[in-house]
N, C-alpha and C positions, 0 to 999 in steps of 0.2 A: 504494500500500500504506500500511495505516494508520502500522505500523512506519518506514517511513520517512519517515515526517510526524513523530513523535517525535525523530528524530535530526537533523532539520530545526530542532526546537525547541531541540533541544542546543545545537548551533552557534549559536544564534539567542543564547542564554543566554551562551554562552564572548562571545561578544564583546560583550555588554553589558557584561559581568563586567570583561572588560579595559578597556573604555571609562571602566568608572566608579571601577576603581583607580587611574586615571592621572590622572580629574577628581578622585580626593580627595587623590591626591598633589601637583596643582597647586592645589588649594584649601585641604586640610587642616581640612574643614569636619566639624563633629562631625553634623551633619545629611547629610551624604555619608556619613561614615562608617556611620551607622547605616539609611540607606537598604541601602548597598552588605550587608549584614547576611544580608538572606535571598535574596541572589543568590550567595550561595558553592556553593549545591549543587540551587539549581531546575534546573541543565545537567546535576546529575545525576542526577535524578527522571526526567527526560525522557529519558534515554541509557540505566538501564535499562530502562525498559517499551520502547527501542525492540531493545534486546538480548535480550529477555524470547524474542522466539521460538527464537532460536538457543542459549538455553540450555535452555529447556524447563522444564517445573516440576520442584518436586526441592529440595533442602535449599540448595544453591548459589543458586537465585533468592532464593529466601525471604530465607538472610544478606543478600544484597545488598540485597534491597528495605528492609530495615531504616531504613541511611539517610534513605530518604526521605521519611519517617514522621518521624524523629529531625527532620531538618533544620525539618520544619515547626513544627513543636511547638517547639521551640527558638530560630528563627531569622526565623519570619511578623511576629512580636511585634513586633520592633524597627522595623518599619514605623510602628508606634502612636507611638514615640519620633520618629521622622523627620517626622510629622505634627506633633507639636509642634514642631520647629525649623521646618519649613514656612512656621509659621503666627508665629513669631517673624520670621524672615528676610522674611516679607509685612508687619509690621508693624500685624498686628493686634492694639487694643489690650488686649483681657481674655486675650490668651494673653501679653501681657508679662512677668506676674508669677515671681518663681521659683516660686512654689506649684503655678502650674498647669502647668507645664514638670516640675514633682513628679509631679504626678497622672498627667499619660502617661507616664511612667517606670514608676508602681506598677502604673498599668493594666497595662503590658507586662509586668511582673512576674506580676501575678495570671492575666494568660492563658497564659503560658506555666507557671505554679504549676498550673492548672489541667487542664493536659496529661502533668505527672509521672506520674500514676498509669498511667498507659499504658505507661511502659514497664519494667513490669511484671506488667500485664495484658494487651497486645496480644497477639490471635491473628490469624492472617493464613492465609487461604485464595486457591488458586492460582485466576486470572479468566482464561479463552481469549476474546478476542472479537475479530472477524477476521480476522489475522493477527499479532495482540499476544497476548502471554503474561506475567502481570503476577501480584504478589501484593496483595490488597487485603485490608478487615475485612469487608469483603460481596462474596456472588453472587449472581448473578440465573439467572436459568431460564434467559437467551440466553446466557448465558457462561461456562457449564462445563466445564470440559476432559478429562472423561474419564466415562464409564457408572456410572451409582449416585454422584455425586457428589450432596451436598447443599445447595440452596439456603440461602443464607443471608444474612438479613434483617439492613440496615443499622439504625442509631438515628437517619438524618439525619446533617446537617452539623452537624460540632462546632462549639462557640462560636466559638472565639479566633479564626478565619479571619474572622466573621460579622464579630463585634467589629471586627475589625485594620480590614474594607472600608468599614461602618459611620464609623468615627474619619475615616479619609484621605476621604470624602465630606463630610465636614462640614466637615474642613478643606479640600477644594477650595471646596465652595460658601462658604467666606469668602475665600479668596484670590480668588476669581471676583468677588466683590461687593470689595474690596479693593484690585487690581489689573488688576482683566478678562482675567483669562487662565483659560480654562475646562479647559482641557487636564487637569487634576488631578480634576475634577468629572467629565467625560465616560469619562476610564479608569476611575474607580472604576465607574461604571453600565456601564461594558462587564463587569466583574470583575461585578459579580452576576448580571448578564445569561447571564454564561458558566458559571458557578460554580452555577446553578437545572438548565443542564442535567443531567440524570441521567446517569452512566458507564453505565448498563445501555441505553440509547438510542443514546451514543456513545461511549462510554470515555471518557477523563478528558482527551481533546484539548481541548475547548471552555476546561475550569477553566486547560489548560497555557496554551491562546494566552491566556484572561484575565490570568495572570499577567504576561504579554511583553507584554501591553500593559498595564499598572499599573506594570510598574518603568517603561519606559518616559514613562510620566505624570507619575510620580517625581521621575526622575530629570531629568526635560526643564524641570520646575516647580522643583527646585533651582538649576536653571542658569540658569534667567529671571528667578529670585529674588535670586541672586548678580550675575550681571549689571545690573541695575536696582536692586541697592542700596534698597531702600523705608523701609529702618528701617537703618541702619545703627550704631548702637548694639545692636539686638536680633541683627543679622546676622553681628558679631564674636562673641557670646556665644551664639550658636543651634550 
């Protein structure tokens, strides 16, 4: 069942989550920190659509799916930050500057400035597809969930997600060239790979597993980066 492939991704998420609490509590790294950023609530993105059928659509889904929308919008961002300590903690040299450790800061700002107005324009219609029951900004013709329902036509993928995988790509492919560690380079191309599939083809599993495997990338490129020490003048201040 698709629904319990979701709650699969949950658990999968809870224990990243704890994993990388405890790596920034023994590290105390602001590049941990802000990795750990938009893992506070992807366990819970994944945990409602996997509860989605047992509550049904109705004004109770809808509030709840709220979050998951919020969290992204607010919280994907800080990845673009974690890219520049990355790439500090690799000790490559044009990301040394504070200026450009500036720029992915405002970047993160501008994407997530760029997602405000949403919330207080999002409209959100209920998606049946399966056996998942989910609130989304689009439906497709397979995923309706009740008679006379009306399809309705997405805009495409918002920027800031584009952006955020975009940044962490380039910063793998310089830690790759850098360090030879491609792990950062290979999760991001799984995350677009995953992220082009359409939810009307498979619901939004492809985008969840892309993400568990990006923190994962992340997280695995901060710990190899800490450990092997490359710059360590940029790795205390990253």
């Amino acid at each position: 069942m698709l629904s319990a492939l979701f709650f699969v991704f949950a658990v999968v998420h809870v224990i990243i989550l704890v994993w990388t609490i405890r790596f920034w509590r023994a590290t105390r790294s602001p590049t941990v920190l802000m990795a750990m950023m938009p893992l506070l609530l992807l366990w819970y993105d994944c945990l409602i659509i996997g509860l989605g059928r047992f509550i049904g659509p109705g004004e109770l889904l809808e509030a709840l799916s709220l979050p998951r929308f919020w969290a992204h919008w607010l919280l994907t961002p800080m990845w673009i930050i974690a890219a520049g300590g990355m790439l500090r903690l690799a000790g490559v040299g044009w990301a040394k500057p504070k200026w450009v450790m500036a720029g992915f800061c405002l970047l993160a700002v501008a994407m997530i400035a760029m997602e405000i107005p949403l919330f207080w324009t999002l409209e959100l219609h209920p998606v049946c597809f399966a056996d998942t029951v989910r609130y989304a900004q689009s439906v497709s013709a397979n995923a309706l969930c009740f008679e006379g329902q009306e399809v309705i036509r997405g805009s495409g993928p918002p920027p800031p997600p584009i952006v955020t995988n975009i940044v962490l790509l380039v910063a793998g492919i310089a830690i790759w060239i850098r360090c030879r560690w491609p792990w950062l380079t290979l999760a991001a191309l799984v995350m677009f790979v995953a992220a082009a599939v359409p939810p009307s083809i498979a619901s939004p599993a492809p985008g969840n597993f892309g993400e568990i495997v990006l923190a994962l990338g992340i997280l695995a490129t901060i710990r190899f980066l800490l450990a092997r020490n490359f710059d360590a003048p940029a790795g205390r201040s990253a």
